[in-house]
PDB file of the backbone (N, CA, C, O) and the ligand in Angstrom, with CONECT records:
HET     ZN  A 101       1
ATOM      1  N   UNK A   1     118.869  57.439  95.014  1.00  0.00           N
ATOM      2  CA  UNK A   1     120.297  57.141  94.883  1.00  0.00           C
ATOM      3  C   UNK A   1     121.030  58.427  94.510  1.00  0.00           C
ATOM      4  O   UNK A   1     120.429  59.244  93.813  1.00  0.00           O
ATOM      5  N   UNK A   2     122.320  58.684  94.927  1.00  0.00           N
ATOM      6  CA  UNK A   2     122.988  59.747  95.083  1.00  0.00           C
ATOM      7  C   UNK A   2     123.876  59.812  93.650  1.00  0.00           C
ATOM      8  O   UNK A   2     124.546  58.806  93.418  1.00  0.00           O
ATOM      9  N   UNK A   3     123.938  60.959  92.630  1.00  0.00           N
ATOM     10  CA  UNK A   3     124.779  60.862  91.374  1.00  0.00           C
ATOM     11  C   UNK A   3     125.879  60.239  91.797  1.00  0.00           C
ATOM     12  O   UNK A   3     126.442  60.268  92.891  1.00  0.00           O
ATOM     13  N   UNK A   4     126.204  59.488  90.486  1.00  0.00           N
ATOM     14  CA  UNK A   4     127.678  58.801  90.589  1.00  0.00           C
ATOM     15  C   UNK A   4     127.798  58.512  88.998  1.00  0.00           C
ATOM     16  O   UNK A   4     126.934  58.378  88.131  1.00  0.00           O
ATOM     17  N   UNK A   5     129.573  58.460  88.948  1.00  0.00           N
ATOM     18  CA  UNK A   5     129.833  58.401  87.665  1.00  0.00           C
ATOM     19  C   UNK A   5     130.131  56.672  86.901  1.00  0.00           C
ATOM     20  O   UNK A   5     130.337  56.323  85.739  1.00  0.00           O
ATOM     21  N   UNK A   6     130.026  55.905  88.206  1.00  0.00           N
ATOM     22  CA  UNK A   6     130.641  54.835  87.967  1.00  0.00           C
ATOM     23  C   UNK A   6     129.336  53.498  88.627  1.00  0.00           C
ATOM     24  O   UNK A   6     129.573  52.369  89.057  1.00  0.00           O
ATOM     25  N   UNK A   7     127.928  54.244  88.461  1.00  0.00           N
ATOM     26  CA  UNK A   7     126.717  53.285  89.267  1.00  0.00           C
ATOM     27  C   UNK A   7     125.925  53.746  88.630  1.00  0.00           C
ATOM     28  O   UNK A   7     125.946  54.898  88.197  1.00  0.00           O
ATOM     29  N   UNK A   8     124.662  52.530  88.370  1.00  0.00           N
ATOM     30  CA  UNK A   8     123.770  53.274  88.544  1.00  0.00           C
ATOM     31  C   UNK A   8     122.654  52.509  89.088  1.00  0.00           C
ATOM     32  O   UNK A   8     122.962  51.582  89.837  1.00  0.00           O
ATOM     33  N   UNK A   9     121.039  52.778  88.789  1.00  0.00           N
ATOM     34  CA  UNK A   9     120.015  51.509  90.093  1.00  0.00           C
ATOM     35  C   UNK A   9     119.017  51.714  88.570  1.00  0.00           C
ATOM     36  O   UNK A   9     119.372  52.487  87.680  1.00  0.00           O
ATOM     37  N   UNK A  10     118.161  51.151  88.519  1.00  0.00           N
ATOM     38  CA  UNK A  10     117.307  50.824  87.796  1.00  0.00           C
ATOM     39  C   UNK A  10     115.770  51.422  89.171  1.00  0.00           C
ATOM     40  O   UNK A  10     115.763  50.855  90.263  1.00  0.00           O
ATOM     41  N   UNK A  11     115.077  52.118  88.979  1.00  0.00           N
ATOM     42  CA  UNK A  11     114.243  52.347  89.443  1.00  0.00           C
ATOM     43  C   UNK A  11     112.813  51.184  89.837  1.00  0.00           C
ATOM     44  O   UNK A  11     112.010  50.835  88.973  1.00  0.00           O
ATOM     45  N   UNK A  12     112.772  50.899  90.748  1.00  0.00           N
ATOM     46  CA  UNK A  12     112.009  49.356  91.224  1.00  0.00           C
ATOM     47  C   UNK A  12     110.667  49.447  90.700  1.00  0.00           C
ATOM     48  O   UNK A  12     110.085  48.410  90.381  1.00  0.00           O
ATOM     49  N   UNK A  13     109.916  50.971  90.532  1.00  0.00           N
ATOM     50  CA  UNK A  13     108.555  50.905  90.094  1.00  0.00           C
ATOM     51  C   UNK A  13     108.482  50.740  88.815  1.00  0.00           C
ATOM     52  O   UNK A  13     107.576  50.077  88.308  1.00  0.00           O
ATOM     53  N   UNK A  14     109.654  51.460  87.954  1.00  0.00           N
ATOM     54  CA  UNK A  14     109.777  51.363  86.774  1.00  0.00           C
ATOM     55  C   UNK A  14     109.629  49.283  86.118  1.00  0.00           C
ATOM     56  O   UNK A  14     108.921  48.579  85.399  1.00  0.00           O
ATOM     57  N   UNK A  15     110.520  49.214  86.771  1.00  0.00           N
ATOM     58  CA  UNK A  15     110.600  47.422  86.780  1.00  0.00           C
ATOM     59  C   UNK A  15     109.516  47.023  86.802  1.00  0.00           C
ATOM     60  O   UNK A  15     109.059  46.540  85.766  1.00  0.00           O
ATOM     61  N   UNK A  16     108.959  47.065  87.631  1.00  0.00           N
ATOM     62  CA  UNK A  16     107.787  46.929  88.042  1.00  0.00           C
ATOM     63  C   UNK A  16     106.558  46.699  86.931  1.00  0.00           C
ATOM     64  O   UNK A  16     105.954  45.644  86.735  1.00  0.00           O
ATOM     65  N   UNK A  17     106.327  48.166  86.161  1.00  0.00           N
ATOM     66  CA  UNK A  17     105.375  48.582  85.236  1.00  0.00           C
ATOM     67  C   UNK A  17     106.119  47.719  83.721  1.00  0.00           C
ATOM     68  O   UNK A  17     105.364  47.185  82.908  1.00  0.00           O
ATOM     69  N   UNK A  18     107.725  47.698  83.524  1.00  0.00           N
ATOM     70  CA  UNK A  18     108.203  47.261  82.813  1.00  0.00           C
ATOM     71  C   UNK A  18     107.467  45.773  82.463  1.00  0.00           C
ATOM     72  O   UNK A  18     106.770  45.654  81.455  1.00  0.00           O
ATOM     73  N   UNK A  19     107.674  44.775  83.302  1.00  0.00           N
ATOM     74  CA  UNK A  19     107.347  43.646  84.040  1.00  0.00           C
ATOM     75  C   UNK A  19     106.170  43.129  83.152  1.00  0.00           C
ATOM     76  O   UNK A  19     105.988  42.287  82.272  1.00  0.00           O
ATOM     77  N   UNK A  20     105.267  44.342  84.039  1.00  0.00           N
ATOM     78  CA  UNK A  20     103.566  44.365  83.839  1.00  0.00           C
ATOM     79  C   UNK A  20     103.505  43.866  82.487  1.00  0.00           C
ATOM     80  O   UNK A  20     103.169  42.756  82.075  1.00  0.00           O
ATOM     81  N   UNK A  21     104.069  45.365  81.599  1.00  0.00           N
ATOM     82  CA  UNK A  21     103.673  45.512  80.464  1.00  0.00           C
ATOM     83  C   UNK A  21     104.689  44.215  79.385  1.00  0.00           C
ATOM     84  O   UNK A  21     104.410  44.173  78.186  1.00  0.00           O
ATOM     85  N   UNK A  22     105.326  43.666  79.700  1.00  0.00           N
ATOM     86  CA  UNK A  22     105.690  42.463  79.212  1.00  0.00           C
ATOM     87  C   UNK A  22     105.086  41.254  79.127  1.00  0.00           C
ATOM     88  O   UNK A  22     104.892  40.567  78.124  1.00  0.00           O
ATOM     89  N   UNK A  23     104.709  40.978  80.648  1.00  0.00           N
ATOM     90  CA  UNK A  23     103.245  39.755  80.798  1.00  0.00           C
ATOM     91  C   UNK A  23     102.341  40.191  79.418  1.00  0.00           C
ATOM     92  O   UNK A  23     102.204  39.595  78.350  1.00  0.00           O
ATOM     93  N   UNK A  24     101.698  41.689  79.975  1.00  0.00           N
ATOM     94  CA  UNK A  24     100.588  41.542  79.139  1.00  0.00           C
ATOM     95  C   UNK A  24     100.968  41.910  77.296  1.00  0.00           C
ATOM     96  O   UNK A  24     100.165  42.154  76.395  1.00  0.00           O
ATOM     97  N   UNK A  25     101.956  41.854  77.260  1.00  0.00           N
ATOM     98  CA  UNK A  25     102.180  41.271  75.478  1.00  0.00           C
ATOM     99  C   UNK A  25     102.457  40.125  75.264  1.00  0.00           C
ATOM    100  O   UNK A  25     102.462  39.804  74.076  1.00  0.00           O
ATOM    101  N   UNK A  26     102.760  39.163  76.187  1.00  0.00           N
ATOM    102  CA  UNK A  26     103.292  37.695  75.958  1.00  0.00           C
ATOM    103  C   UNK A  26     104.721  37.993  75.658  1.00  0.00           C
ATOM    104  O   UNK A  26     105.241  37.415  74.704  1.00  0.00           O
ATOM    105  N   UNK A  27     105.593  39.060  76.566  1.00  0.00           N
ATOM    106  CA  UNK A  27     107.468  38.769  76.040  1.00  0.00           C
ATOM    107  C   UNK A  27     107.716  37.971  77.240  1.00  0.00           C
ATOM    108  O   UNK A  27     106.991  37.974  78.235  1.00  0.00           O
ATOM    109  N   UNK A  28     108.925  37.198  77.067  1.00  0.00           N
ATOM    110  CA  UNK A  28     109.342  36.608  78.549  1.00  0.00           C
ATOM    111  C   UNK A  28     110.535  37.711  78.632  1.00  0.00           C
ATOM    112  O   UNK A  28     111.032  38.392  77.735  1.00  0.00           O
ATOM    113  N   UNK A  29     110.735  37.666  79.607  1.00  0.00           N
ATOM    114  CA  UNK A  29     112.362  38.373  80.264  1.00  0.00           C
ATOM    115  C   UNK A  29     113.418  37.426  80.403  1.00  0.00           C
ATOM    116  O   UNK A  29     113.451  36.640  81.349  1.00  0.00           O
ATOM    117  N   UNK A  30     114.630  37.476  79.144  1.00  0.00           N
ATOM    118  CA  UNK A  30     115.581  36.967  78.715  1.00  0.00           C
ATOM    119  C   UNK A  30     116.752  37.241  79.632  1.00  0.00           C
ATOM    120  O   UNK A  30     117.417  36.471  80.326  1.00  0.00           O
ATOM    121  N   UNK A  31     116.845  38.931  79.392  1.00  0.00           N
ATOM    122  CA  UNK A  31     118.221  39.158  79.717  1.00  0.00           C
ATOM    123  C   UNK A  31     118.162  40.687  80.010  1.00  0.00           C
ATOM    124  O   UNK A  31     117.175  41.390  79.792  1.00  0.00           O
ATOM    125  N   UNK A  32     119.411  41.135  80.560  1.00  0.00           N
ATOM    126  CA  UNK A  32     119.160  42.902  80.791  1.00  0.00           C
ATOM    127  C   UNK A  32     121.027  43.559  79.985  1.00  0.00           C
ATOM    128  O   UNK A  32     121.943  42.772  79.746  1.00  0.00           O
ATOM    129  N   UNK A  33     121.076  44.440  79.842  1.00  0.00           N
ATOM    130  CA  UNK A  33     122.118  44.790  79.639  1.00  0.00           C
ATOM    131  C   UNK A  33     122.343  46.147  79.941  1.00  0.00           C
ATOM    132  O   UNK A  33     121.397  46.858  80.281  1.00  0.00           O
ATOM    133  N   UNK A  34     123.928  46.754  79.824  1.00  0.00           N
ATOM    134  CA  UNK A  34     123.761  48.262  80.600  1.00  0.00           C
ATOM    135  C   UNK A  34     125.626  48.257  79.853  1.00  0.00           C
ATOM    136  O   UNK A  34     126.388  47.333  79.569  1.00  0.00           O
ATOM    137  N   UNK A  35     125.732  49.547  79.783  1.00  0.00           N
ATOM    138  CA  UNK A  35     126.742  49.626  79.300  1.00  0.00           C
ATOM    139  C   UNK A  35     128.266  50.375  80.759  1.00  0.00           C
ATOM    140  O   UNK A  35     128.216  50.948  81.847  1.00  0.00           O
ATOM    141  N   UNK A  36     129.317  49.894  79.869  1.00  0.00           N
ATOM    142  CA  UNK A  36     130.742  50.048  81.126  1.00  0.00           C
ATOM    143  C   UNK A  36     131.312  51.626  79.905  1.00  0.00           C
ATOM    144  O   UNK A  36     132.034  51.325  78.955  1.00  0.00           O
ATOM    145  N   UNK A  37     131.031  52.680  80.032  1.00  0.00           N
ATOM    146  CA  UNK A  37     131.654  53.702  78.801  1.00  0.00           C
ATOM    147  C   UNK A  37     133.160  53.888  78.919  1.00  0.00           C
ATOM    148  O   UNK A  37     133.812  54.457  78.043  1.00  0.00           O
ATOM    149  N   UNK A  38     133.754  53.329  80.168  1.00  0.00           N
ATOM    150  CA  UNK A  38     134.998  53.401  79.957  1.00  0.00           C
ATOM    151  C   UNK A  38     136.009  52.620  81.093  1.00  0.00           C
ATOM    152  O   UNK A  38     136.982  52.955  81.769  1.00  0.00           O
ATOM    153  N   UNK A  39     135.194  51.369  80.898  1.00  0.00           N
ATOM    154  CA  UNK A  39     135.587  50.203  81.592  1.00  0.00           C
ATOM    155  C   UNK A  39     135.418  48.983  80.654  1.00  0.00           C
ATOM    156  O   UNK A  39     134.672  48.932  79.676  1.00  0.00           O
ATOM    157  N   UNK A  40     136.349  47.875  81.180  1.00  0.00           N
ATOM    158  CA  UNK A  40     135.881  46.646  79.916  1.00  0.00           C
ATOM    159  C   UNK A  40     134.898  45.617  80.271  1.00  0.00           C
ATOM    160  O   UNK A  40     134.761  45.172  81.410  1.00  0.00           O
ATOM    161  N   UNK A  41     134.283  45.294  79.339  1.00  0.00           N
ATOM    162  CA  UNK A  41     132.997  44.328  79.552  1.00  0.00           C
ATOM    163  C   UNK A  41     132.889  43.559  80.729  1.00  0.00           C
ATOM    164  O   UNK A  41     131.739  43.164  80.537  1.00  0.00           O
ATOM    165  N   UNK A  42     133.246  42.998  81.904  1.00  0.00           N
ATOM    166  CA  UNK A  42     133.635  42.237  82.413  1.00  0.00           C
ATOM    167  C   UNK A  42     132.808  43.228  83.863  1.00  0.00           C
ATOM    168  O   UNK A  42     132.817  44.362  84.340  1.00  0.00           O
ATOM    169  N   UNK A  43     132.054  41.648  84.116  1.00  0.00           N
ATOM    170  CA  UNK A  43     131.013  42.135  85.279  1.00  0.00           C
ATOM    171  C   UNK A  43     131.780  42.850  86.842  1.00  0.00           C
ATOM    172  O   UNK A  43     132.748  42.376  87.438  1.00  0.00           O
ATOM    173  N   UNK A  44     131.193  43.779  87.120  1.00  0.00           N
ATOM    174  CA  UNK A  44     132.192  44.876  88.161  1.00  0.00           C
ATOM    175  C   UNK A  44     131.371  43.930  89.754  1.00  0.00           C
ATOM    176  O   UNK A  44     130.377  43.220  89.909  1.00  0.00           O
ATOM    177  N   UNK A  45     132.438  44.439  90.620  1.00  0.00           N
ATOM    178  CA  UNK A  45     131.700  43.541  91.692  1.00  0.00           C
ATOM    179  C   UNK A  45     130.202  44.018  92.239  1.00  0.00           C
ATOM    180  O   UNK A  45     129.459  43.260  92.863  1.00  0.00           O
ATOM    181  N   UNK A  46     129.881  45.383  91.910  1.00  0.00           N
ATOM    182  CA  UNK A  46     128.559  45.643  91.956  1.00  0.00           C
ATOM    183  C   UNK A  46     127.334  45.163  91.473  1.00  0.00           C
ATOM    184  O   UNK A  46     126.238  44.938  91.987  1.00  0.00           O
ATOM    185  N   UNK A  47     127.938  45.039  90.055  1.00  0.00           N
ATOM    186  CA  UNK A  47     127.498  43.921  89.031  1.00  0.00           C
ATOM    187  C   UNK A  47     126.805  43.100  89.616  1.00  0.00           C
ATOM    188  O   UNK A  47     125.583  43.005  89.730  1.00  0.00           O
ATOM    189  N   UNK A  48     127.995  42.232  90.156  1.00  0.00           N
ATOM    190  CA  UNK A  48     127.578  40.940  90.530  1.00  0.00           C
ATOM    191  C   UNK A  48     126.738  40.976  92.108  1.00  0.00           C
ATOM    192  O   UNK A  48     125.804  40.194  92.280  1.00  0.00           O
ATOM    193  N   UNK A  49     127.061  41.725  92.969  1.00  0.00           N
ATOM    194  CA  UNK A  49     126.610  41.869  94.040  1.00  0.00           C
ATOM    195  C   UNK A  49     125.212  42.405  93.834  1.00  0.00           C
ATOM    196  O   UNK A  49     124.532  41.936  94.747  1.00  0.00           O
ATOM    197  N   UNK A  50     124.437  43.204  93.021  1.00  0.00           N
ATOM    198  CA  UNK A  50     123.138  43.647  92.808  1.00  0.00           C
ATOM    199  C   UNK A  50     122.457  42.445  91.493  1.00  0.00           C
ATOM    200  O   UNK A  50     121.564  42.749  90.702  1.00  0.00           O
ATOM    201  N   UNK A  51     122.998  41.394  91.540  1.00  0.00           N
ATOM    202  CA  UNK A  51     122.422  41.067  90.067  1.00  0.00           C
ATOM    203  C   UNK A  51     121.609  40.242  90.652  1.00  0.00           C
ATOM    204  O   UNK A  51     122.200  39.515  91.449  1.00  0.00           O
ATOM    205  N   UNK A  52     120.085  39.995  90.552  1.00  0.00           N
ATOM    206  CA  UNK A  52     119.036  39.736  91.224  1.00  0.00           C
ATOM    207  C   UNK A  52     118.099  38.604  90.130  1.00  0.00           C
ATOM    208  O   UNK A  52     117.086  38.044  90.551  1.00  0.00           O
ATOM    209  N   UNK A  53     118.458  38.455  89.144  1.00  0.00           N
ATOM    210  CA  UNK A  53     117.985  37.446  87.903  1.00  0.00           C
ATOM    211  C   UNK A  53     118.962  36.579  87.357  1.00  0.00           C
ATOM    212  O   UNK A  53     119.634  36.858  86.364  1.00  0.00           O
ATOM    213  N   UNK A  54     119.078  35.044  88.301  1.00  0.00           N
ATOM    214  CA  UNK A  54     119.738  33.884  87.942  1.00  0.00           C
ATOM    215  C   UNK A  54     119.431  33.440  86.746  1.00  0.00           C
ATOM    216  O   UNK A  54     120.189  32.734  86.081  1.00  0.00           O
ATOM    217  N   UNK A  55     118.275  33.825  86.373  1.00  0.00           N
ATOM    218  CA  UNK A  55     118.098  33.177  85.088  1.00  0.00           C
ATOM    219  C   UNK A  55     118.065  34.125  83.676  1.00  0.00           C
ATOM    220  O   UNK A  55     117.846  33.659  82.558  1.00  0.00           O
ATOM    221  N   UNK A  56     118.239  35.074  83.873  1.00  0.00           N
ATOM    222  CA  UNK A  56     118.932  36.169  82.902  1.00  0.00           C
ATOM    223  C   UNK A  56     120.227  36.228  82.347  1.00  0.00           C
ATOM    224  O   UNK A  56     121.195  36.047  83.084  1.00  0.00           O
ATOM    225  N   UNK A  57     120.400  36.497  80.926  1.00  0.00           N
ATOM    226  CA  UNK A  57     121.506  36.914  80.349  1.00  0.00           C
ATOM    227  C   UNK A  57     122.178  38.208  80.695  1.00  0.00           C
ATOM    228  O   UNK A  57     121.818  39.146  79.983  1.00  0.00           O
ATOM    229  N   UNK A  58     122.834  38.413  81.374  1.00  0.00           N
ATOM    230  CA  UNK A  58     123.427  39.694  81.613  1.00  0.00           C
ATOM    231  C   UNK A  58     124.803  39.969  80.559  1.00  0.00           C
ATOM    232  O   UNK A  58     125.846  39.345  80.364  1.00  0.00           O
ATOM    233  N   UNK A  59     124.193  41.289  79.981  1.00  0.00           N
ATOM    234  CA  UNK A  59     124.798  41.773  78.603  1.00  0.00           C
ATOM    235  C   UNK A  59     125.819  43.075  78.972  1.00  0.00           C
ATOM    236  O   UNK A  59     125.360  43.970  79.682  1.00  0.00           O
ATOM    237  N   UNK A  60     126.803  43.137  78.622  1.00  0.00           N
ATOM    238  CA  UNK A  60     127.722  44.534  79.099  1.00  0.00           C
ATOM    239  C   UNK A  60     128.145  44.881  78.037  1.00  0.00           C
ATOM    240  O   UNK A  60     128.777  43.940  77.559  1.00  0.00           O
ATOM    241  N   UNK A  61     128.148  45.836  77.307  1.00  0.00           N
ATOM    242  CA  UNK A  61     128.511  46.621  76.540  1.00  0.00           C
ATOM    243  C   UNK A  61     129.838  47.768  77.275  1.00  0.00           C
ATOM    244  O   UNK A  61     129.775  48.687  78.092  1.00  0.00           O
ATOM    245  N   UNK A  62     130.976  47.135  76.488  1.00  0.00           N
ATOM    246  CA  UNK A  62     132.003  48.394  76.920  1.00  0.00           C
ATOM    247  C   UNK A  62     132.690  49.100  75.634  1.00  0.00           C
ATOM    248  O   UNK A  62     133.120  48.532  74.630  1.00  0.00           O
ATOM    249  N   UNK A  63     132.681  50.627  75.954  1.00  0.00           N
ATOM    250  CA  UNK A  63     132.765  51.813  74.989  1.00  0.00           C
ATOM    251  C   UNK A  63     134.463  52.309  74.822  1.00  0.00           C
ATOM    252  O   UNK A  63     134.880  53.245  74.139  1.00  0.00           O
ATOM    253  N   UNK A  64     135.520  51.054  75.953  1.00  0.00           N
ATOM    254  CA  UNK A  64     136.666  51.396  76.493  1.00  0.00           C
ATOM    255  C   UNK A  64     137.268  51.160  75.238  1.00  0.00           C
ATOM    256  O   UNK A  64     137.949  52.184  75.278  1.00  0.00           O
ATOM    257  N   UNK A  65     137.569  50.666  74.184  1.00  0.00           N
ATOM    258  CA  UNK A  65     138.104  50.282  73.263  1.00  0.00           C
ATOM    259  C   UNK A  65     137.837  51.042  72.087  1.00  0.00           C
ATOM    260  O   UNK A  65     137.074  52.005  72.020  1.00  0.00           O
ATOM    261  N   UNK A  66     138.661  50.441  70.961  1.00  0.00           N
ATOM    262  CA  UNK A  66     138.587  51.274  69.737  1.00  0.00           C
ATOM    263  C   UNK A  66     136.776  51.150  68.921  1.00  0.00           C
ATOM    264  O   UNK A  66     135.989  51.980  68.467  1.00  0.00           O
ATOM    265  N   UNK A  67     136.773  49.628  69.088  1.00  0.00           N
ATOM    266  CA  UNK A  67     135.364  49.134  69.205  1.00  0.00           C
ATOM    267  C   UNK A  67     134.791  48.773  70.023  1.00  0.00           C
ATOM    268  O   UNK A  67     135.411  48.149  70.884  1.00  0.00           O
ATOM    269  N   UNK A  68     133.602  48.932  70.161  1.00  0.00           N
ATOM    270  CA  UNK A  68     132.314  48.662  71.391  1.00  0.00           C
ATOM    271  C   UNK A  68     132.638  46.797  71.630  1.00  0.00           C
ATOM    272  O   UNK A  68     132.995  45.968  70.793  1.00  0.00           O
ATOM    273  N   UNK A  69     132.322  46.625  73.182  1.00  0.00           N
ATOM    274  CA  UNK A  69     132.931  45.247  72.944  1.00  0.00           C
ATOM    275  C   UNK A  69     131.583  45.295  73.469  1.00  0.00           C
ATOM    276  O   UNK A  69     131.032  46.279  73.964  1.00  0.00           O
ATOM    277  N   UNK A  70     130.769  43.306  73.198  1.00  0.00           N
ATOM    278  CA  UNK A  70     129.700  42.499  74.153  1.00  0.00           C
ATOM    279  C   UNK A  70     130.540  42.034  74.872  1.00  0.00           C
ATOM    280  O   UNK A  70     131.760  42.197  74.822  1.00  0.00           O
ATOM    281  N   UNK A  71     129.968  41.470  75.532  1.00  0.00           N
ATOM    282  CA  UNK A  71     129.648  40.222  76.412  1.00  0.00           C
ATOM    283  C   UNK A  71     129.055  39.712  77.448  1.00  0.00           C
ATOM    284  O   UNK A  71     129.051  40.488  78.403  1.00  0.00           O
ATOM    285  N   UNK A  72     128.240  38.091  77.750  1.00  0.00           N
ATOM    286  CA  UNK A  72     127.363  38.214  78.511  1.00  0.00           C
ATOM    287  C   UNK A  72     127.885  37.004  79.002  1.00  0.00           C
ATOM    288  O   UNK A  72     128.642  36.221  78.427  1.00  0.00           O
ATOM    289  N   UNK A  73     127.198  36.908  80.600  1.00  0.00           N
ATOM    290  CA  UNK A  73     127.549  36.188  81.640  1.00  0.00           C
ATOM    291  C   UNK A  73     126.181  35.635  82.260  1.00  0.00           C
ATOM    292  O   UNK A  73     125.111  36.149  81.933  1.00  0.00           O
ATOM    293  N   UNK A  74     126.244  34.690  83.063  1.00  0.00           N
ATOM    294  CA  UNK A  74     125.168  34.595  83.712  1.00  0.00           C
ATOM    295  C   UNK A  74     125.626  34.411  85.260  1.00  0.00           C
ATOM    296  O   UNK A  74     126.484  33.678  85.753  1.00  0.00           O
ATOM    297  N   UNK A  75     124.873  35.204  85.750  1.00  0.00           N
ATOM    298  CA  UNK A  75     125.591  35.571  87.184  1.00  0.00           C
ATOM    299  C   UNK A  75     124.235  35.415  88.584  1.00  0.00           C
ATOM    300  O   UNK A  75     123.256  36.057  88.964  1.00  0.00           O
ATOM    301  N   UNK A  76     125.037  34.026  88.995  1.00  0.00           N
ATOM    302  CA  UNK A  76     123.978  33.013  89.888  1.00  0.00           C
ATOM    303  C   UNK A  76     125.027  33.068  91.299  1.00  0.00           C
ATOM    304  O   UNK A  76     126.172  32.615  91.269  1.00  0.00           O
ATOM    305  N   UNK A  77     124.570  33.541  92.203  1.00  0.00           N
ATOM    306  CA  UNK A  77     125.114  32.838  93.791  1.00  0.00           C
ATOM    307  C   UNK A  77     126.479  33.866  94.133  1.00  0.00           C
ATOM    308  O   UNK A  77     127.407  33.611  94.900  1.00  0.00           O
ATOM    309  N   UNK A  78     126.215  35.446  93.071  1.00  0.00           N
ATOM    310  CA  UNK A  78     127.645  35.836  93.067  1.00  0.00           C
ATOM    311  C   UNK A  78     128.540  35.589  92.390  1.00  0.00           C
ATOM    312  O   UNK A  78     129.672  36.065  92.484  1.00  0.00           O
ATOM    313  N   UNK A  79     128.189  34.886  91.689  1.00  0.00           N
ATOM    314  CA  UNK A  79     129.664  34.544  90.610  1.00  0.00           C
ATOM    315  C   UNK A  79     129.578  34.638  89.409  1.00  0.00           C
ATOM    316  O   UNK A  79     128.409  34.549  89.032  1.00  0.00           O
ATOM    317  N   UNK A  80     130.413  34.804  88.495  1.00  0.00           N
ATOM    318  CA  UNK A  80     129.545  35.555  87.189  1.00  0.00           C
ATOM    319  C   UNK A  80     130.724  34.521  86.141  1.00  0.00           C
ATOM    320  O   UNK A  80     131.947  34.412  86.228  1.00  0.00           O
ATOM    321  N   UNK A  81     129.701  33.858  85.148  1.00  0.00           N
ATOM    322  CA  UNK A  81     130.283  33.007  84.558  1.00  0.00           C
ATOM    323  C   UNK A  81     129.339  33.376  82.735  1.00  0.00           C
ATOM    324  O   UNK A  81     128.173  33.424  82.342  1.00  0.00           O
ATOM    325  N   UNK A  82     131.230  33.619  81.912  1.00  0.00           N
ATOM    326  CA  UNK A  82     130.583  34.021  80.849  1.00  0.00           C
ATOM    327  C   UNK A  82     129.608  32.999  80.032  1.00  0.00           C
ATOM    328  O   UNK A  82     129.908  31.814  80.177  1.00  0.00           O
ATOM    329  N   UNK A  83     128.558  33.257  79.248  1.00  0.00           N
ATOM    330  CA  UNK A  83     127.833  32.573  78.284  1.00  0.00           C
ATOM    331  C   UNK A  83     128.126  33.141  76.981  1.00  0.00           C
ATOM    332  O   UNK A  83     128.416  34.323  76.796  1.00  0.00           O
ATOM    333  N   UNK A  84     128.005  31.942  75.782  1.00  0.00           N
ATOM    334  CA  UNK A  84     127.919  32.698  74.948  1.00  0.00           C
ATOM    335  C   UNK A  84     126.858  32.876  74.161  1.00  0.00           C
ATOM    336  O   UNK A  84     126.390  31.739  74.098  1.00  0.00           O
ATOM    337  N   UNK A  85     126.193  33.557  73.533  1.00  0.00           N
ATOM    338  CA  UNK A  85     124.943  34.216  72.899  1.00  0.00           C
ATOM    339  C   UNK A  85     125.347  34.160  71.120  1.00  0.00           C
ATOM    340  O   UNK A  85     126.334  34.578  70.514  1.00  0.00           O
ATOM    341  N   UNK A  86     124.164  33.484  70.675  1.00  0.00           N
ATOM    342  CA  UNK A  86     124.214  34.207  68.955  1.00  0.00           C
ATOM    343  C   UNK A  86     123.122  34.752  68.758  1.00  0.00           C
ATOM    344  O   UNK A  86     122.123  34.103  69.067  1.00  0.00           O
ATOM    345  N   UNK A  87     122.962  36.044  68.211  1.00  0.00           N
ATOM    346  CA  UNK A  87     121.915  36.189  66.725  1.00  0.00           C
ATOM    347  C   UNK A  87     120.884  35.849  66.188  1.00  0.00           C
ATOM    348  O   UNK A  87     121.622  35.680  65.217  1.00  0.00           O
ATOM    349  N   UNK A  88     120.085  35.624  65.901  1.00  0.00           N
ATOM    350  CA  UNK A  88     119.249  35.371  64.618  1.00  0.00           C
ATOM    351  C   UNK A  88     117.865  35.768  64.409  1.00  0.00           C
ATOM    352  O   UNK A  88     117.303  35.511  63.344  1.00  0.00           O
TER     353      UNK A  88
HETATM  354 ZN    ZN A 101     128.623  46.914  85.040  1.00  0.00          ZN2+
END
């Protein structure tokens, strides 16, 4: 993938080995998150067009504000519909 200031790809082998090494500790795969540094939380149409885990929490962190904002969506069929998440 070609530098860009406003993309980025997650490397497929990396995933991959990520994956692996999750099975073999017993984690499940919840959710992913990635940060917007000067955009607001709110899933970009790339976002949604590359988002490949219906059953994932997708987490955005944006840096556009005075404070860091969350928020997460779950984004099935293209369409990205917020959830909300607590803690504990
Ligand atoms: Zn994004």
């Amino acid at each position: 993938m070609k530098k860009s200031k406003t993309e980025f790809a997650i490397d497929i082998e990396e995933m991959k080995r990520t994956f692996k090494k999750m099975k073999q500790k017993g984690e499940e795969f919840n959710g992913i998150y990635h940060s917007h540094p000067s955009a607001a939380p709110f899933p970009s149409k790339t976002d949604i067009k590359y988002a490949s885990y219906p059953e994932a929490a997708y987490f955005i962190l944006s840096l556009k504000g005075k404070e860091p904002a969350v928020r997460c969506y779950s984004i099935k069929g293209r369409r990205a519909l917020p959830i909300s998440v607590r803690a504990f």
